[in-house]
Structures are given as C-alpha cells and as structure tokens.
C-alpha positions in Angstrom: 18.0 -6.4 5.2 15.2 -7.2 3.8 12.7 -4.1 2.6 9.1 -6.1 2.5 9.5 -6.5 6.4 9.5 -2.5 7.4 7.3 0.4 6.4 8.4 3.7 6.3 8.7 6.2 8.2 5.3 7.9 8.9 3.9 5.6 6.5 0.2 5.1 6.2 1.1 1.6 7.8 1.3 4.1 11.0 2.9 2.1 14.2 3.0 3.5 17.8 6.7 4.4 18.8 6.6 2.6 22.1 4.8 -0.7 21.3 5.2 -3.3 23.6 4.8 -6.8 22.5 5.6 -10.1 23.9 5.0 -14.3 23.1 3.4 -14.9 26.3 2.7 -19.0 25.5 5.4 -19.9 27.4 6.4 -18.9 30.7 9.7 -17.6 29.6 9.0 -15.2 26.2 12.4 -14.5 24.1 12.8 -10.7 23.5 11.7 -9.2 21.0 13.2 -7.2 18.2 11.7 -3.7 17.9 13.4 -1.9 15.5 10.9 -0.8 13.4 8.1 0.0 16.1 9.1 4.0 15.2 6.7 5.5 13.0 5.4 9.0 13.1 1.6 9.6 12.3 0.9 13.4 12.0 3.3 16.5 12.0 1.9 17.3 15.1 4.5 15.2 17.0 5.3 11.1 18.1 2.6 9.0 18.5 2.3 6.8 21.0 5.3 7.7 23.2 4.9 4.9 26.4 1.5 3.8 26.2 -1.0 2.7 28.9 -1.1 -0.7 27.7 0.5 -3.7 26.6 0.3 -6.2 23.9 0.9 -9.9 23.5 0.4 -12.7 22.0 -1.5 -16.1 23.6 -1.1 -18.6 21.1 -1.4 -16.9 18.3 -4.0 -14.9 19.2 -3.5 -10.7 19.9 -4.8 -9.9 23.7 -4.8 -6.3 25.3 -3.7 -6.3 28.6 -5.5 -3.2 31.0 -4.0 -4.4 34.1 -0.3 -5.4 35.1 1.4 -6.8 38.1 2.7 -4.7 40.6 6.0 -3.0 39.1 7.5 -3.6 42.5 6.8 -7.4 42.8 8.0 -8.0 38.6 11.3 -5.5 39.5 12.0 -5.9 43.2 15.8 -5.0 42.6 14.9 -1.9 40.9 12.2 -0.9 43.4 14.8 -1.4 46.3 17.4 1.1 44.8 14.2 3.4 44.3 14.0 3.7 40.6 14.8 2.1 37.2 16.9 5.3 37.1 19.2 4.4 40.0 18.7 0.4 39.4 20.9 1.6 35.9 23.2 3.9 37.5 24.3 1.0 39.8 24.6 -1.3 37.3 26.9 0.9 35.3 28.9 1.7 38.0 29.7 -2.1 38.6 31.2 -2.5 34.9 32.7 1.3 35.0 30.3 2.6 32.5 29.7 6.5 32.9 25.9 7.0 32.1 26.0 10.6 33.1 22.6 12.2 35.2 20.1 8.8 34.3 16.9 10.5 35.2 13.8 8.9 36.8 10.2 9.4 35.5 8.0 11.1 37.7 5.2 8.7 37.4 6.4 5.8 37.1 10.0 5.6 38.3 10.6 1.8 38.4 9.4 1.7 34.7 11.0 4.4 32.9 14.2 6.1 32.8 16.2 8.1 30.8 19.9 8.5 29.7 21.2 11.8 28.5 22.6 12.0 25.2 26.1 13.8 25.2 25.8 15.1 21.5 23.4 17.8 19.7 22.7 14.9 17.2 21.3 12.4 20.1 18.5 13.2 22.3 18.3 11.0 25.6 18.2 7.3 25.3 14.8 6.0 26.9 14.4 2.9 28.8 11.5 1.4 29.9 10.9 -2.4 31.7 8.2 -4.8 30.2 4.8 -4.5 32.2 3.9 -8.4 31.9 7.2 -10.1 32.6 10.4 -8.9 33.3 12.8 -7.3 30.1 14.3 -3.9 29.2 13.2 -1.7 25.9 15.4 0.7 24.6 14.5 3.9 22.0 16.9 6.1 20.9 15.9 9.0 18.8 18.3 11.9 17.3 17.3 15.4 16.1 13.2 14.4 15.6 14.5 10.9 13.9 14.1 7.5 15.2 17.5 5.8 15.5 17.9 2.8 17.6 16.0 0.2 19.1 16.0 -2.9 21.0 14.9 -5.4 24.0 16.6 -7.7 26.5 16.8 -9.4 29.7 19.9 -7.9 30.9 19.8 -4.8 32.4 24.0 -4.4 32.4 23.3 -4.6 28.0 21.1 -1.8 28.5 23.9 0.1 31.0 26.7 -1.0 28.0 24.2 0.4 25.3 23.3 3.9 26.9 27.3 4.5 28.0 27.8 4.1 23.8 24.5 6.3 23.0 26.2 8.7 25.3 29.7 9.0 24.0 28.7 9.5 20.4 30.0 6.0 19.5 28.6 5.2 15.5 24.9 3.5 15.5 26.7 0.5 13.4 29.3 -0.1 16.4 26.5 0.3 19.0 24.6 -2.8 17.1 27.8 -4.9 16.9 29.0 -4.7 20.3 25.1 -5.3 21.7 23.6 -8.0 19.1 19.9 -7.0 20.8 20.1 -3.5 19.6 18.5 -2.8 15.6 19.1 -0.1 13.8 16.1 1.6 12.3 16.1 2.0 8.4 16.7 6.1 8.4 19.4 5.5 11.4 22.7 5.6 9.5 21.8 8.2 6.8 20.7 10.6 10.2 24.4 10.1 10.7 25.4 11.3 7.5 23.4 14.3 7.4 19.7 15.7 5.9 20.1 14.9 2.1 21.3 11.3 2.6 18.1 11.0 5.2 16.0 12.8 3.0 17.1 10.3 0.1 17.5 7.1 2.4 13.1 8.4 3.1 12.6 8.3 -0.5 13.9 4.9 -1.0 11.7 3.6 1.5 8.4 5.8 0.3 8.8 4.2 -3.4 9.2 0.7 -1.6 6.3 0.9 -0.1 4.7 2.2 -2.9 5.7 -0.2 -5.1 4.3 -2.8 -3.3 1.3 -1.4 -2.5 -2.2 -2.8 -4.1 -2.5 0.4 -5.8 -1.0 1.5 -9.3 -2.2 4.8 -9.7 -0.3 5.6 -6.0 2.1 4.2 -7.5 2.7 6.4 -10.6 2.1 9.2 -8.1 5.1 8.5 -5.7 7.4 8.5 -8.9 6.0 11.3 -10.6 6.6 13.5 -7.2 10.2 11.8 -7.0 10.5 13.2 -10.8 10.2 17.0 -9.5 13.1 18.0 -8.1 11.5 20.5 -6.0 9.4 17.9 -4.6 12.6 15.5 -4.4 14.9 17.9 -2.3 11.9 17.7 0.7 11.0 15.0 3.5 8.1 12.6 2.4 5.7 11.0 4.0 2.6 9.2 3.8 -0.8 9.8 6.1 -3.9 7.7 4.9 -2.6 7.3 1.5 -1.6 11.2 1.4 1.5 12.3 0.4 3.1 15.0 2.1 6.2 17.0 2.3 8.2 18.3 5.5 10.5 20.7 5.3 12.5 19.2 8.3 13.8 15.8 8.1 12.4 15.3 12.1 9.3 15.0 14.2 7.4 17.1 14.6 7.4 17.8 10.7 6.7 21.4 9.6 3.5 22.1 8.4 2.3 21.0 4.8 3.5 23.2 2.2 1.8 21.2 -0.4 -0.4 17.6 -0.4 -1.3 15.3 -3.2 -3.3 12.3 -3.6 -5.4 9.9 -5.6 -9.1 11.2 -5.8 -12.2 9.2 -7.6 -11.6 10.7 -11.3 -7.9 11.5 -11.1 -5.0 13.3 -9.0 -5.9 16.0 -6.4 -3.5 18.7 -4.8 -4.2 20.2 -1.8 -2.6 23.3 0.5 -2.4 20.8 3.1 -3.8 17.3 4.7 -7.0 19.2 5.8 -7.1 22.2 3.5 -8.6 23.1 0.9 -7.9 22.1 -2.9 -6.0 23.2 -5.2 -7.1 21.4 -8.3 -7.6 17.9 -9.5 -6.2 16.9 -12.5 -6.3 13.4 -14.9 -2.7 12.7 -14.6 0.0 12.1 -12.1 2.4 14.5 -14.0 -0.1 17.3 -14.3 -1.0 17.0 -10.5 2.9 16.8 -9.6 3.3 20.1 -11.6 0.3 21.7 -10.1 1.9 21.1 -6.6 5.4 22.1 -7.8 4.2 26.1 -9.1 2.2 26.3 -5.3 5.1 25.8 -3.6 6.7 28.9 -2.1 9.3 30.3 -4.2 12.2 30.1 -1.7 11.7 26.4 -1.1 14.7 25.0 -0.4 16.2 21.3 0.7 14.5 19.9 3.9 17.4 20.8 7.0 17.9 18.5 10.1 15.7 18.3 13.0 12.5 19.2 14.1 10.0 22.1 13.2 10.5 25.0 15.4 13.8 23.1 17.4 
C-alpha cells in the first residue's frame, strides 16, 4: 500500500464520501476503485453522503454532469422488480445469500438501497447504481468510521459482499473473496478497537504532514504527537487546523482544543471558530499551551460517534 496515494481521514485534502466518478471515453468505462472517496470535513457529521451529481472524465478533461438518463431505461431489471432494494434481494436469493430486510430509498428507489448490518460494530452497507452508465458502488461504514468501499458491474458481487458485511465476516476476508472491494486505511484498526484507530489516524496525519509543502506544519503535527495528552485523542485536519475528537467516529465531538500555524508563530484556540488562546513562537510552547487547556479528566478518545 502505498501512503502518497491517500489522505487522511478528515484531512484538509477534504473528499466527498459518495463521489461518483467514471472514464467516460469509451463506451464501456472499467470500474473504478473508491476506497479512499471517505473523508469527513467538519464534526458536524459526513459530507457529501449521495450527491446530486456525477463526475467523469472525457478525455482527460473533468465534466459535471446535472442531468442523467432515466434510472428506469439505464436499470430496466431493477425498475421491473420495483427497486434496487428488491433487484438485490432477488439476486441473493438465487445464489442462497441471506441479505436480511434490504431496504429501499424513498426517493430514489432504483438508485439506492441499503443492507442492514447484523453487528453493533457495522452500520448498514449502502448501495447505490451509477447515474451515467450502468455499475454498483458500495460504502460501508462502522461505528462513525469509514470501512469498506468498492464498484462493479455485477450486481450478484454486490449481493455476495453485503451477505459478508452482514455476518460479521473480517474486512480482510471480505476484500479477498470480492477482489473489487478496498479497504479504507482506518478499516482494520476499527476492527481492533479505538487505540489502534486512534494510532493507525496518527500514522496517516504525520504522513500527510510530512509531505506537505509546509515545515512549520510539520513540526507542529510532531510536537502534538509528542504530548501524550494530545496523542491518546482522534486527530484531524480542517484547513490546515489541527483538531482533536474525543470519539474516534463521525460526527466528532466538539473541539476541546485547536492549534495552528499563524503569521508570527503557533496559535491555540478553544476551538475551530473560537476564540484564542495565545500564540506563541514555537511549536513546543503552543503544544503545551493546548495541553494545560484541556479538561482535566481528558481521557483516551472511545469508539463511535459523538452523542451515539
């Protein structure tokens, strides 16, 4: 795996969590991979979730497409069982999957469906079809966390997929019996629990910080990683502001302490829009600034979403 190809999670590279992309310069485009189309902007929640419109690419060049063909004419199969919902269900029952309840959007029903998750760790699986030609998406999030991800042409891979979301079966297992499914980068430490996520975040926030453009961000990611208080907590990055969560899911809890690079030094702030709480001329100072505002009964960041 390669880390220059991903940004973090809720990085200020910020991506919508339902982008839909296709090569549309042929008539045929290959599927493609969307593992990392899962980042969180704001603590206020997913960004995003099944936008209005669709992305591709004519050769080479990025077009936004406002208007789409008639769901029913690009999916007649799935518009003659009703719904994307019961097109699924169908399919599974022909290869003896058990999807459980798929439910139907109420919108869109051809489009979108979703398949329960039978664990507290998994919330439903959501699948959507593409708007400009015909393929299946797949997201799978897990307590606030983006797991899973993936597109194809066959909607029985999707039915096999959602019937091993369902049962619990290990993210790694689910990706080697469906080759089109990728894991995200925070998917198998979400398995293991919130300090391994809250570590495997880390990782990824220095990454990106180590290769961004920008070395006094980059002393500032390493001297918050240096405070242990600071360490035990979920980071992430808004506009080039580093925050803490004190769940390891969206949406985050509110900012119990900010810090960024200002014009003359390091500046801390109560939160992303609050007011400051000093500046200071090093990295280290700023870090221990933030570290003596935080409340005193701090404690590690703990699974899931704020206020779920």
């Amino acid at each position: 795996m390669s880390l220059r190809r991903r940004r973090p999670y809720g990085s200020h590279g910020d991506h919508h969590r339902s982008e839909r992309a296709v090569r549309s310069c042929s008539e045929q485009p290959e599927p493609r991979r969307a593992a990392e189309r899962t980042a969180l902007n704001e603590p206020g929640g997913r960004s995003g979730a099944y936008g209005a419109s669709e992305s591709h690419v004519v050769c080479g060049r990025l077009a936004i497409v406002t208007t789409f063909p008639d769901p029913a004419d690009l999916y007649p199969d799935v518009a003659a069982k009703g719904s994307l919902a019961a097109a699924l269900q169908e399919v599974a029952e022909e290869h003896g999957f058990v999807l459980g309840a798929a439910a139907a959007d109420d919108t869109q029903p051809l489009l979108y469906a979703s398949v329960p998750g039978a664990t507290p760790l998994r919330e439903d699986l959501g699948v959507s079809a593409g708007r400009i030609s015909r393929y299946w998406l797949i997201n799978g999030w897990g307590q606030g966390t983006p797991l899973i991800s993936g597109q194809t042409w066959e909607l029985s891979e999707v039915a096999k997929v959602a019937r091993e979301w369902r049962n619990g079966t290990p993210l790694r297992d689910i990706q080697q019996s469906a080759s089109f499914v990728e894991l995200t980068y925070l998917a198998e430490a979400a398995e293991q629990g919130p300090a391994q996520l809250v570590s495997a975040q880390w990782e990824w926030v220095r990454q990106d910080a180590e290769e961004a453009p920008w070395p006094e961000y980059r002393t500032l990611v390493e001297a918050a990683y240096a405070e242990p208080r600071l360490r035990q907590l979920f980071p992430y990055v808004s506009h080039w502001l580093l925050r803490f969560s004190t769940t390891t899911g969206a949406p985050f809890s509110p900012d119990v302490v900010c810090l960024h690079v200002g014009k003359g030094g390091y500046v801390v702030k109560a939160s992303s829009y609050g007011p400051s709480l000093g500046e200071t001329a090093s990295p280290e100072e700023a870090v221990a600034l933030a570290a003596r505002h935080l409340p005193a009964d701090i404690g590690p960041a703990v699974a899931g979403a704020y206020g779920k």
